[in-house]
C-alpha positions as CSV (number, residue, x, y, z in Angstrom):
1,X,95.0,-1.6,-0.7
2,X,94.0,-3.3,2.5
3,X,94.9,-0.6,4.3
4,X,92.6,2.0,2.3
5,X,90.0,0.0,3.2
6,X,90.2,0.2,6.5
7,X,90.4,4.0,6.5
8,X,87.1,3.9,4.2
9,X,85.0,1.4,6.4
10,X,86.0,3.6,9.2
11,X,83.0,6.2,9.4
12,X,83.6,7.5,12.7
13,X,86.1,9.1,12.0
14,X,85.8,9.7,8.8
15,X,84.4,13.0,9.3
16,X,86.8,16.2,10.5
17,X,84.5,17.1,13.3
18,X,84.6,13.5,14.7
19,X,88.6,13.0,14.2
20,X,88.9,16.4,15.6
21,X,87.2,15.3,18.8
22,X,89.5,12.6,19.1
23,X,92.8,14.4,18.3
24,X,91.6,16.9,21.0
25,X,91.1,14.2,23.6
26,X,93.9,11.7,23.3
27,X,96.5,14.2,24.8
28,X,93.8,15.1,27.6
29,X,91.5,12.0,28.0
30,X,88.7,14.2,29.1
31,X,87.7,17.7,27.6
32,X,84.4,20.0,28.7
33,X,82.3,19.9,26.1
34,X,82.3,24.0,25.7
35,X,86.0,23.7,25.2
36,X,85.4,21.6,22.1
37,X,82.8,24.0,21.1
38,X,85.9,26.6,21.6
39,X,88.8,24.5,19.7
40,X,86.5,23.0,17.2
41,X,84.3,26.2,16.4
42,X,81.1,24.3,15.8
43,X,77.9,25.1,17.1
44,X,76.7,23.2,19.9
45,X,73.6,21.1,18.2
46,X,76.5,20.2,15.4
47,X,79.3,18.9,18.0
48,X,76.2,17.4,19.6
49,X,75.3,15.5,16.8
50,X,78.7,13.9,15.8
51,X,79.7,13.0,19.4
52,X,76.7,11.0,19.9
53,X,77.9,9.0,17.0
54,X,81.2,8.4,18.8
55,X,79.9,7.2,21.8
56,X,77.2,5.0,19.5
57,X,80.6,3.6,18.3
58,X,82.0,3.4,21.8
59,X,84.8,5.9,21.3
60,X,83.7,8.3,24.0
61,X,81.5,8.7,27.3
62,X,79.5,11.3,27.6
63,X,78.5,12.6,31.6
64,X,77.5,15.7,33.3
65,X,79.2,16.9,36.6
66,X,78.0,19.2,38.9
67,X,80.5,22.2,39.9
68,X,78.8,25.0,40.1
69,X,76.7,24.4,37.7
70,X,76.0,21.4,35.6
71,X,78.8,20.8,33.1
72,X,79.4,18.1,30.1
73,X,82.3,16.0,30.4
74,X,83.8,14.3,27.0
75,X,86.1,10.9,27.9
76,X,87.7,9.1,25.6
77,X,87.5,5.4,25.8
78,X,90.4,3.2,25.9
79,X,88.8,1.4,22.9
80,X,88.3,4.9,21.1
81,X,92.3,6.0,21.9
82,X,93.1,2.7,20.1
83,X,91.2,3.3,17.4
84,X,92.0,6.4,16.6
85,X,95.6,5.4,16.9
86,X,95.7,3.1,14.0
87,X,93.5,5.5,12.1
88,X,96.3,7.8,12.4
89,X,98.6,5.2,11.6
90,X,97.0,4.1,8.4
91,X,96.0,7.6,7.2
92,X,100.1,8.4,7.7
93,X,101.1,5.1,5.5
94,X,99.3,6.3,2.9
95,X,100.1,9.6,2.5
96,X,103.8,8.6,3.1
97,X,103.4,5.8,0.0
């Protein structure tokens, strides 16, 4: 029951948007932000929205780069990775109880 609670307290990534962004990143560790938009097939003002609240909660850094022309770069955090690791973990014990 400990465990549930966790995974209820968490509200970062208690949204599919949110835990998608992560998912997406952990393999990668950095992602443009219109190949979220792509995977993720949100508008921009929505994936916007919920990856501010990630990097509020310090799972992600959010930068621009200039190429040749400016682009917005996602990074997972270390911290971020972790947590969405033993998110993962939790949400699996559950489901496998």
């Amino acid at each position: 029951m400990e465990e549930l609670k966790k995974l209820v307290k968490n509200h970062a990534l208690g949204n599919p948007v949110r835990l998608g962004v992560m998912v997406f990143l952990i393999p990668r560790r950095k992602a443009l932000f219109k190949d979220l938009l792509k995977v993720l097939e949100v508008t921009p003002g929505n994936l916007d929205f919920h990856l501010k609240i990630l990097e509020k909660e310090g799972y992600v850094k959010i930068y621009k780069v200039f190429a040749d022309r400016p682009r917005t770069i996602v990074e997972a955090t270390d911290d971020g990775i972790t947590k969405t690791r033993e998110f993962l973990r939790i949400l699996r014990a559950l489901v496998s109880e």
